[in-house]
N, C-alpha and C positions, 0 to 999 in steps of 0.2 A: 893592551891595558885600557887606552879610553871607550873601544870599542863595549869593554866589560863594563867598564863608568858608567856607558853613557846609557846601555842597556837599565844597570839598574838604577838609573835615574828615572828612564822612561818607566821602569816598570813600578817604583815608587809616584810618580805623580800618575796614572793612570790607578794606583792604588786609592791613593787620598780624592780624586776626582769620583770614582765609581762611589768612593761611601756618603759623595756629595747629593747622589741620586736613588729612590728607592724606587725601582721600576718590577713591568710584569709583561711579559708577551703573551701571556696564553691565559689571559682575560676571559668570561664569560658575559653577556649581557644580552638580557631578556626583553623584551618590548611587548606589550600588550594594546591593540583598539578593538577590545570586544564591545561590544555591545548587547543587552541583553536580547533571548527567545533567538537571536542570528548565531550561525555557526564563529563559533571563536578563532580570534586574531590574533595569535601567537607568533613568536619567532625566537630562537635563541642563536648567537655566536659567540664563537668560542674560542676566539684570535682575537682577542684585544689588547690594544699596548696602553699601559697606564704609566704615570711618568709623576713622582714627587720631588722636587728639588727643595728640600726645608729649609734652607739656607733665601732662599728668594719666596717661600710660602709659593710657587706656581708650581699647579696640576693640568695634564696634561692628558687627555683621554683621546685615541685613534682609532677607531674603525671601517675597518674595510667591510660596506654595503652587501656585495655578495654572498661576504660568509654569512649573514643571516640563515636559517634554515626552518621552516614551516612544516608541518604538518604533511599540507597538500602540496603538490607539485607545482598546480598550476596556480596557489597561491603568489608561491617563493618567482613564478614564472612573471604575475600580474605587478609584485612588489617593486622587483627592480627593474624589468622594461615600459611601465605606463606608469609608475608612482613616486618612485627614487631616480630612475633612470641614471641606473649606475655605471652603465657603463662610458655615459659624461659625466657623471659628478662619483667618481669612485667608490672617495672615505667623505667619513661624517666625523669632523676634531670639533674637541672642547677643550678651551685654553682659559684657566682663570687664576687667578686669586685666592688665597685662602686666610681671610680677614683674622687677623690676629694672631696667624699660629706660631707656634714657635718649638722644636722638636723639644726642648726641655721639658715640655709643660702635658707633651703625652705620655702618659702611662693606662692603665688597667682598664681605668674608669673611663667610660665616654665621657667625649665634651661635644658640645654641639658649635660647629662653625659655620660662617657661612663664604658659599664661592663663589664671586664675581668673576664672570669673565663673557667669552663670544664662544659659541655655539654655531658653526660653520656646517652646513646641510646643503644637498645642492645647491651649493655657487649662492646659497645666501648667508649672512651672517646675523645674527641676535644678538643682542646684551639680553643675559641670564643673570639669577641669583637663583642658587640652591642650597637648600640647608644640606649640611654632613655630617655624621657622626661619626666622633676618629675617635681612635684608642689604639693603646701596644697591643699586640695577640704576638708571642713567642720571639720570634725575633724579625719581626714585620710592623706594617705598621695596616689596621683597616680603618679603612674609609665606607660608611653606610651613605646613599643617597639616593634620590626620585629624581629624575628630569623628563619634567609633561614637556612633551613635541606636539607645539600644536600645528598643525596641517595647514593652516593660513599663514604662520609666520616665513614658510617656507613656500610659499606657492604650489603646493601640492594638489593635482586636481584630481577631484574623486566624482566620475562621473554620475548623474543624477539614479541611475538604476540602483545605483549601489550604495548610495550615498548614506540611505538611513541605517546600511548594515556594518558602519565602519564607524568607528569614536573620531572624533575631530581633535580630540587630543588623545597622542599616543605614552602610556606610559612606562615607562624606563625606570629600574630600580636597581641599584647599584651598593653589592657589599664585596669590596674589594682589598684585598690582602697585597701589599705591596712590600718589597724586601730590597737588600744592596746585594742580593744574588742572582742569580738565574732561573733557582730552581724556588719561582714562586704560584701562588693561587693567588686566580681573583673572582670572583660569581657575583653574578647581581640576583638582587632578589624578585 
């Protein structure tokens, strides 16, 4: 009998906890530093973990560097061993703030908010702000937003040959669909 208690004790507060969080594993996100007349700088992954806790307004972005994927081979080759060098600096987190939100206040309509927080890239950290556009979609919640990577805030070096064929800021757009289930979407744009 307590052992049946205490089960569904456990399984009532692991209940009320999960609808504390609207998360997503299987994230998408795109990055661009084309540059014009040079061949284009693309990449997309597609294992990203997103993480909303409304209750504390913090968003939570994870990605693991490798899963990026390019075009060329010896791009995706050039990316992460001379430019992320990921295999010392893994994942790329964004932890912030989301200035005023409050889960009651989302519905249909977008609201524009804005998200303060740090931006961790190889082993360096930023204070960001990016604007979001939230709203309900179904029974999720999406988030729209931009985050320009630029290449100096990180120490990123792009050797001189190649330099003029690559953007100094890389950018990131983000429209992500986040849920209190498992089985969610998220794609940036």
């Amino acid at each position: 009998m307590k052992k049946t208690t205490f089960f569904i004790l456990l399984f009532t507060a692991y209940s009320v906890i999960a609808q504390d969080k609207f998360f997503t594993n299987t994230g998408t996100i795109n990055f661009e530093a084309s540059v014009p007349f040079f061949e284009e700088v693309k990449a997309v992954n597609r294992q990203v973990a997103i993480v909303l806790e409304p209750k504390t307004s913090t968003f939570i972005c994870t990605v693991i560097v490798r899963d990026f994927r390019f075009k060329l081979d010896m791009m995706q080759e050039h990316f992460n061993e001379n430019y992320m060098q990921s295999r010392r600096y893994p994942k790329a987190v964004f932890k912030g703030k989301i200035e005023k939100f409050d889960l009651k206040d989302i519905n249909e309509i977008e609201k524009e908010y804005q998200i303060k927080g740090k931006l961790v890239l190889r082993g360096k950290s930023k204070d960001v702000i990016v604007n979001a556009l939230i709203k309900k979609v179904g029974d999720g919640i999406q988030i729209v937003s931009d985050f320009p990577i630029s290449v100096s805030d990180f120490n990123i070096q792009i050797p001189n040959e190649i330099a003029a064929k690559i953007s100094k800021t890389a950018n990131t757009g983000l429209i992500g669909v986040v849920k209190t289930n498992d089985s969610m979407y998220l794609t940036l744009k």
